[in-house]
KEROZA-255254 format. One record per residue: residue number from 1; x, y, z of N, C-alpha, C in turn; residue in three letters. Coordinates in steps of 0.02 Angstrom, whole numbers, plus 32768, in hexadecimal, padded with zeros to 4 digits. Layout:
N
<i:NUM&n_xx:X&n_yy:Y&n_zz:Z&ca_xx:X&ca_yy:Y&ca_zz:Z&c_xx:X&c_yy:Y&c_zz:Z&aa:Ala>
...
END
This chain:
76
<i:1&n_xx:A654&n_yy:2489&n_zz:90F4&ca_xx:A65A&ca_yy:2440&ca_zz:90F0&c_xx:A673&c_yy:2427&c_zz:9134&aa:Unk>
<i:2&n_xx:A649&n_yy:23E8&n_zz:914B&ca_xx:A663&ca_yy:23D3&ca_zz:9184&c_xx:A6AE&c_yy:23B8&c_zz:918A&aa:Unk>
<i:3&n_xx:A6DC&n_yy:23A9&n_zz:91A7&ca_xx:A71E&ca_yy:2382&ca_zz:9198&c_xx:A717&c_yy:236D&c_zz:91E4&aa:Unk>
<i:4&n_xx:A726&n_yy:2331&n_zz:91D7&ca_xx:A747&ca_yy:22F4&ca_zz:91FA&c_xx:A778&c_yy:22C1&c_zz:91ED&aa:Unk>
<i:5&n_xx:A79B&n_yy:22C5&n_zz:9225&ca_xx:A7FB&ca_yy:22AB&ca_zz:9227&c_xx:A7DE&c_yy:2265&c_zz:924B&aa:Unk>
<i:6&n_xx:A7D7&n_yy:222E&n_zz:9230&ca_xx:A7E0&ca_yy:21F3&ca_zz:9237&c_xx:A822&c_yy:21BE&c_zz:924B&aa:Unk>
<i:7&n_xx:A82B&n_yy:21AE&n_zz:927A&ca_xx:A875&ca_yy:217C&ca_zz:928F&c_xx:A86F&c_yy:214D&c_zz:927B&aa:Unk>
<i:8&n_xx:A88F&n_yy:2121&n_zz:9269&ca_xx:A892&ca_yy:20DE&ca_zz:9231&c_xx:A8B0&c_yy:20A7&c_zz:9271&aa:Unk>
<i:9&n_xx:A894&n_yy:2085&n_zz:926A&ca_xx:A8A6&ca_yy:2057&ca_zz:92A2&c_xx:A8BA&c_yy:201D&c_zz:9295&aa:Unk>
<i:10&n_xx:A8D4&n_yy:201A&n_zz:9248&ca_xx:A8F6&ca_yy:1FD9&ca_zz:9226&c_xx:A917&c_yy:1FF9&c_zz:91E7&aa:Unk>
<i:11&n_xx:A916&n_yy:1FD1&n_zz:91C3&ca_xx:A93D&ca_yy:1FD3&ca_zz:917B&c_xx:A906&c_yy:2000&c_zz:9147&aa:Unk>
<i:12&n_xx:A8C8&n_yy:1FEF&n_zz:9153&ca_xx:A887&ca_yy:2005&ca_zz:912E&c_xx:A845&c_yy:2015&c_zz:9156&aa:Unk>
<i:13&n_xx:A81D&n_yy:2020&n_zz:9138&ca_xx:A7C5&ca_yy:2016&ca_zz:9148&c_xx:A7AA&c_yy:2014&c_zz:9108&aa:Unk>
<i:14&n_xx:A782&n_yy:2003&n_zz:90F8&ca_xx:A74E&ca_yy:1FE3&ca_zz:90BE&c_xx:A72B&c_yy:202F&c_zz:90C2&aa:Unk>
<i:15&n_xx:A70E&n_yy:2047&n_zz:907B&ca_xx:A6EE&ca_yy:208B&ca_zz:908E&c_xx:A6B7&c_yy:2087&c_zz:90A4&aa:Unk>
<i:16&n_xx:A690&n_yy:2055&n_zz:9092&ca_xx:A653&ca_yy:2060&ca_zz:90C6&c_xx:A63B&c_yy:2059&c_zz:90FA&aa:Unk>
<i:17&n_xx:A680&n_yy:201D&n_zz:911D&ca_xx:A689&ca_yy:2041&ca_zz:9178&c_xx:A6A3&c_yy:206C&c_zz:9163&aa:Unk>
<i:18&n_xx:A6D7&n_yy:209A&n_zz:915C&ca_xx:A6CE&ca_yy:20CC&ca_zz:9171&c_xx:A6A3&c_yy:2106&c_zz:9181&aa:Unk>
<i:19&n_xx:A675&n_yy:2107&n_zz:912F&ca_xx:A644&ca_yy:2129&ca_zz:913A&c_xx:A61B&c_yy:211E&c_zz:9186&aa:Unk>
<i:20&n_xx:A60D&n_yy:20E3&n_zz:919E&ca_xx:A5E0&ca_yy:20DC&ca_zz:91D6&c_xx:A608&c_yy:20F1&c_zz:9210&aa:Unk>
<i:21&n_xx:A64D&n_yy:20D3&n_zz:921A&ca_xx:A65C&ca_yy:20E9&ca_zz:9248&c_xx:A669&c_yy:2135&c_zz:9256&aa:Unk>
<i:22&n_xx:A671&n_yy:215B&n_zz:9225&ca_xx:A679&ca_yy:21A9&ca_zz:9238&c_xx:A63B&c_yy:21BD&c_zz:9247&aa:Unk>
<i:23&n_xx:A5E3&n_yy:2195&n_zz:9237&ca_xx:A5B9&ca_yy:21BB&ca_zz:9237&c_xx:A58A&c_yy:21D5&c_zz:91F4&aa:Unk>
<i:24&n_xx:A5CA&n_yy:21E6&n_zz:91CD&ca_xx:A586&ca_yy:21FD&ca_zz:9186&c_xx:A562&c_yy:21DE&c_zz:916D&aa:Unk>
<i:25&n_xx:A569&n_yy:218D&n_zz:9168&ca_xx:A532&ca_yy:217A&ca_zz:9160&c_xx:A51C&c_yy:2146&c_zz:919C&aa:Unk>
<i:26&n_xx:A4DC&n_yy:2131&n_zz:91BA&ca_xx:A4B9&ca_yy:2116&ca_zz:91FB&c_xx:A4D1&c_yy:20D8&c_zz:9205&aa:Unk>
<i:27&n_xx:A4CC&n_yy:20B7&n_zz:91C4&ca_xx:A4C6&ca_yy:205C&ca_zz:91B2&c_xx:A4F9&c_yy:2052&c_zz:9182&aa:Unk>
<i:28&n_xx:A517&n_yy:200F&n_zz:9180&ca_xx:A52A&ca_yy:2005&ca_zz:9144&c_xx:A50D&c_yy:1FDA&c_zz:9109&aa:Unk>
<i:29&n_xx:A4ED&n_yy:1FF4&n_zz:910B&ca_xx:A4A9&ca_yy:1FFA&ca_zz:90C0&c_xx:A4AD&c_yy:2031&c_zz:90A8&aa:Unk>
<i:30&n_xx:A4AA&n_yy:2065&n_zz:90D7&ca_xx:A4A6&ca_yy:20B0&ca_zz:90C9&c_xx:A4F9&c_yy:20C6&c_zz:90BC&aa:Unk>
<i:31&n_xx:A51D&n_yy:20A7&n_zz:90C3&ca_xx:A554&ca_yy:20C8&ca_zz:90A8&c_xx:A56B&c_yy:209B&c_zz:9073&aa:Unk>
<i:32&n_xx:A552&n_yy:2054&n_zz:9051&ca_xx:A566&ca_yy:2044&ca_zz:900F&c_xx:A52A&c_yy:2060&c_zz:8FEA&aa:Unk>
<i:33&n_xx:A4F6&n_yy:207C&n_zz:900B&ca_xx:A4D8&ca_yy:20AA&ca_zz:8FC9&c_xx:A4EB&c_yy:20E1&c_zz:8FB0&aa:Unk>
<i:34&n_xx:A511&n_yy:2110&n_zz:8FF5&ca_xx:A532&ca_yy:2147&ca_zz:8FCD&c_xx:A566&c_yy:2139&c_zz:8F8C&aa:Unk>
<i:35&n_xx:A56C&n_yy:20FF&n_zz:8F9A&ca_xx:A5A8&ca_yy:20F1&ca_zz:8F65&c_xx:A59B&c_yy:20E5&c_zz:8F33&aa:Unk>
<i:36&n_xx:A565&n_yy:20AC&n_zz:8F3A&ca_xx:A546&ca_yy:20A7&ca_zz:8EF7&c_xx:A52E&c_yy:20C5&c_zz:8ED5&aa:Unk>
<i:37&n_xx:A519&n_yy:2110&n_zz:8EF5&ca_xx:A4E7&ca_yy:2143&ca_zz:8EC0&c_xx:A524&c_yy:2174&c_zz:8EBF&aa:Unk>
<i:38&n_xx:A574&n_yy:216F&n_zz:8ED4&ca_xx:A5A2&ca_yy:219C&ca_zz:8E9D&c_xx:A58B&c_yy:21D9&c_zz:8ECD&aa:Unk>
<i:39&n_xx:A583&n_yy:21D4&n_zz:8F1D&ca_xx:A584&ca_yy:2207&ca_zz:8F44&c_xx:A5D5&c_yy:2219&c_zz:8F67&aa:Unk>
<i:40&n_xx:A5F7&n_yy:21D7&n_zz:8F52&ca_xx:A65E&ca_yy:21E5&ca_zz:8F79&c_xx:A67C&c_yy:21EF&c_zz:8F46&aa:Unk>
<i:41&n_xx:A69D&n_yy:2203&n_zz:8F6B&ca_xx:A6F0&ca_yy:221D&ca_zz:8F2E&c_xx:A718&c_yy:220F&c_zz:8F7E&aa:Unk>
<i:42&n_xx:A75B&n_yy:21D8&n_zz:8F45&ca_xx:A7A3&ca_yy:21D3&ca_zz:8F71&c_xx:A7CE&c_yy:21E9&c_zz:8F5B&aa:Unk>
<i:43&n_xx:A7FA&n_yy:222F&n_zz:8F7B&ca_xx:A82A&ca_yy:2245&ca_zz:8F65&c_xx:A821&c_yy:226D&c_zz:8F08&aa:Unk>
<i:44&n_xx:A7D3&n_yy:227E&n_zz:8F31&ca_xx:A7C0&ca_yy:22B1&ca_zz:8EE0&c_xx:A7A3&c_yy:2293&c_zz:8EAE&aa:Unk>
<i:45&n_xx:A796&n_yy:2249&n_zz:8EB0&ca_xx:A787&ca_yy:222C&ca_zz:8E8A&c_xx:A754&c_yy:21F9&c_zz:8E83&aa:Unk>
<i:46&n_xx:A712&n_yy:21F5&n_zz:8E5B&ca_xx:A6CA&ca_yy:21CB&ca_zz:8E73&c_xx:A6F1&c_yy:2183&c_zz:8E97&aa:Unk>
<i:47&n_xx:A6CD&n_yy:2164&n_zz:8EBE&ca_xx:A6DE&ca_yy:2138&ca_zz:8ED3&c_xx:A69F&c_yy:20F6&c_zz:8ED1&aa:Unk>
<i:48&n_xx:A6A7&n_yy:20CA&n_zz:8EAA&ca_xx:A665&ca_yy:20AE&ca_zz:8E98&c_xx:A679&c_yy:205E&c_zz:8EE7&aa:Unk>
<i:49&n_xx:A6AB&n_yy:2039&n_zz:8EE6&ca_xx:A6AA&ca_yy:2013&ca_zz:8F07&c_xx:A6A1&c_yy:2013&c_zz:8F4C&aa:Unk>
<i:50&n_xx:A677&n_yy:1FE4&n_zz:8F69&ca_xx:A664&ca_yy:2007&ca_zz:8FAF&c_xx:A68E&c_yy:1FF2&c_zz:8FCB&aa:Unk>
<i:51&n_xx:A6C1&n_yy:1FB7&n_zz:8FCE&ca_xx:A6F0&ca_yy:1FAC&ca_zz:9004&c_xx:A718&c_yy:1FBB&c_zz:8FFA&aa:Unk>
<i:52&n_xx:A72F&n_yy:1FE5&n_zz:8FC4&ca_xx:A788&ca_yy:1FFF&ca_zz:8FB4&c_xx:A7A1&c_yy:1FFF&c_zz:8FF3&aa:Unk>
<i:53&n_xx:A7E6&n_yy:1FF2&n_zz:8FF9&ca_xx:A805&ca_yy:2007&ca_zz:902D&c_xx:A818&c_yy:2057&c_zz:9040&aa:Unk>
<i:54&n_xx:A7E9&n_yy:2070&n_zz:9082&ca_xx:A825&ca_yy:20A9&ca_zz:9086&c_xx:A864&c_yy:20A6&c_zz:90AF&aa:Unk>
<i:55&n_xx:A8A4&n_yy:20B9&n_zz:9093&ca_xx:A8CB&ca_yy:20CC&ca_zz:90C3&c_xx:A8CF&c_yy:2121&c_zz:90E8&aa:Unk>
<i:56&n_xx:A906&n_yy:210B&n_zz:90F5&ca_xx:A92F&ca_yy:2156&ca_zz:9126&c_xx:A931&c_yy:2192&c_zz:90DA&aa:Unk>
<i:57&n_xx:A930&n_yy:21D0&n_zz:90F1&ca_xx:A93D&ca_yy:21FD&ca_zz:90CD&c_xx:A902&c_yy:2204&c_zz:9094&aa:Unk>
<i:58&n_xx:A8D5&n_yy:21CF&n_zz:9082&ca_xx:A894&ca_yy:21DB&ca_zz:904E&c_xx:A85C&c_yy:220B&c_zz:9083&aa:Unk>
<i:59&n_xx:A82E&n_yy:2235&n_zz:9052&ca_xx:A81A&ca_yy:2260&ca_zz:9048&c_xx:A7C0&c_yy:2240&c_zz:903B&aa:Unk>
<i:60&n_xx:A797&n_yy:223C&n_zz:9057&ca_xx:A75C&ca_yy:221F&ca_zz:9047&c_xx:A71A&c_yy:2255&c_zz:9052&aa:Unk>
<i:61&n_xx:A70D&n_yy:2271&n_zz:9019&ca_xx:A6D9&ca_yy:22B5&ca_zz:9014&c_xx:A684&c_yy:228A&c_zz:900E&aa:Unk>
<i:62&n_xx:A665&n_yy:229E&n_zz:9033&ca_xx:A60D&ca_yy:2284&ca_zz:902C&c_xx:A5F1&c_yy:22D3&c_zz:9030&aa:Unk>
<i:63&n_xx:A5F5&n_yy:22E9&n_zz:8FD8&ca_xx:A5EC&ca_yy:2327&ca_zz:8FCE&c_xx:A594&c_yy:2324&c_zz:8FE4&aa:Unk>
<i:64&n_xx:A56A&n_yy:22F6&n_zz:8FDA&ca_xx:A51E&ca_yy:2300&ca_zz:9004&c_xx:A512&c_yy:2311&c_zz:902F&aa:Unk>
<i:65&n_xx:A54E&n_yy:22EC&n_zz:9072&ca_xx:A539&ca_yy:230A&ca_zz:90AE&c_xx:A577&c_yy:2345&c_zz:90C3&aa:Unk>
<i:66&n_xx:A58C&n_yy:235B&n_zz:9099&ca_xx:A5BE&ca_yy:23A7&ca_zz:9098&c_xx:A5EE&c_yy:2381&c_zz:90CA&aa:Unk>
<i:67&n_xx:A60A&n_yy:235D&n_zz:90B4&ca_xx:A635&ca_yy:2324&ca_zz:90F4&c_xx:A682&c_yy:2302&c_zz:90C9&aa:Unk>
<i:68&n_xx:A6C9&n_yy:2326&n_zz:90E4&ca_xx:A704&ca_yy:2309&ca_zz:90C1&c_xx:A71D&c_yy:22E4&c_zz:9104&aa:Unk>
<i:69&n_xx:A737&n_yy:22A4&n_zz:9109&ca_xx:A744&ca_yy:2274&ca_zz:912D&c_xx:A7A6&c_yy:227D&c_zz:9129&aa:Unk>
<i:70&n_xx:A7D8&n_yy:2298&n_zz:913E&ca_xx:A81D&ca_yy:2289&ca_zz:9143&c_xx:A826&c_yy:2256&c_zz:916E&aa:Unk>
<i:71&n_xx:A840&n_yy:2209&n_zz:9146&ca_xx:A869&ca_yy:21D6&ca_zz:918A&c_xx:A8A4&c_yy:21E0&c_zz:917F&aa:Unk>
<i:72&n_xx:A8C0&n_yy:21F5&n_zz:91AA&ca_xx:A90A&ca_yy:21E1&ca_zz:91CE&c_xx:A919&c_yy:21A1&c_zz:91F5&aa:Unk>
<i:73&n_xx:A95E&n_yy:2198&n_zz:91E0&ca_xx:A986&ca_yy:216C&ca_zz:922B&c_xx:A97E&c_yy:218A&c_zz:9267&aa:Unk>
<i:74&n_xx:A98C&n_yy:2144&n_zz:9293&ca_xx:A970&ca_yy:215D&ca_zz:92DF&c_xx:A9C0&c_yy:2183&c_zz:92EF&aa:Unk>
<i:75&n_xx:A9BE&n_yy:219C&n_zz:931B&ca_xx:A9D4&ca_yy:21CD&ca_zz:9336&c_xx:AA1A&c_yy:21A3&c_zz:935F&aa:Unk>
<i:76&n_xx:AA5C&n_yy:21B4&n_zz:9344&ca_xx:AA72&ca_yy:2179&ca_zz:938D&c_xx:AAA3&c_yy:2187&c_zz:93B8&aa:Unk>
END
């Protein structure tokens, strides 16, 4: 499985920027469809809303493209 450590550069990100901005998905079209077809799990768990907030310390798996997303706080 791929893993990628994401830095949070506020309070949140919406998951489907995130999805785009790490890459797994191209567009964001393409990453509220993963969502909608029940391709994420946050913190282990389906994730149907596409803008949930993620914070620091959540866990975001896109078991399709063998891809777990860790954001952390930035570093200080």
């Amino acid at each position: 499985m791929n893993l990628i450590d994401f830095e949070l550069r506020g309070e949140f990100i919406p998951l489907d920027a995130l999805l785009k901005a790490t890459a797994v998905a191209h567009s964001g079209g393409a990453a509220k469809t993963l969502v909608a077809d029940g391709h994420v799990l946050v913190d282990g768990q389906p994730e149907s809303r596409k803008t949930c907030k993620i914070r620091a310390g959540q866990v975001v798996t896109v078991e399709m493209a063998h891809t777990r997303i860790r954001v952390h706080a930035p570093a200080l």
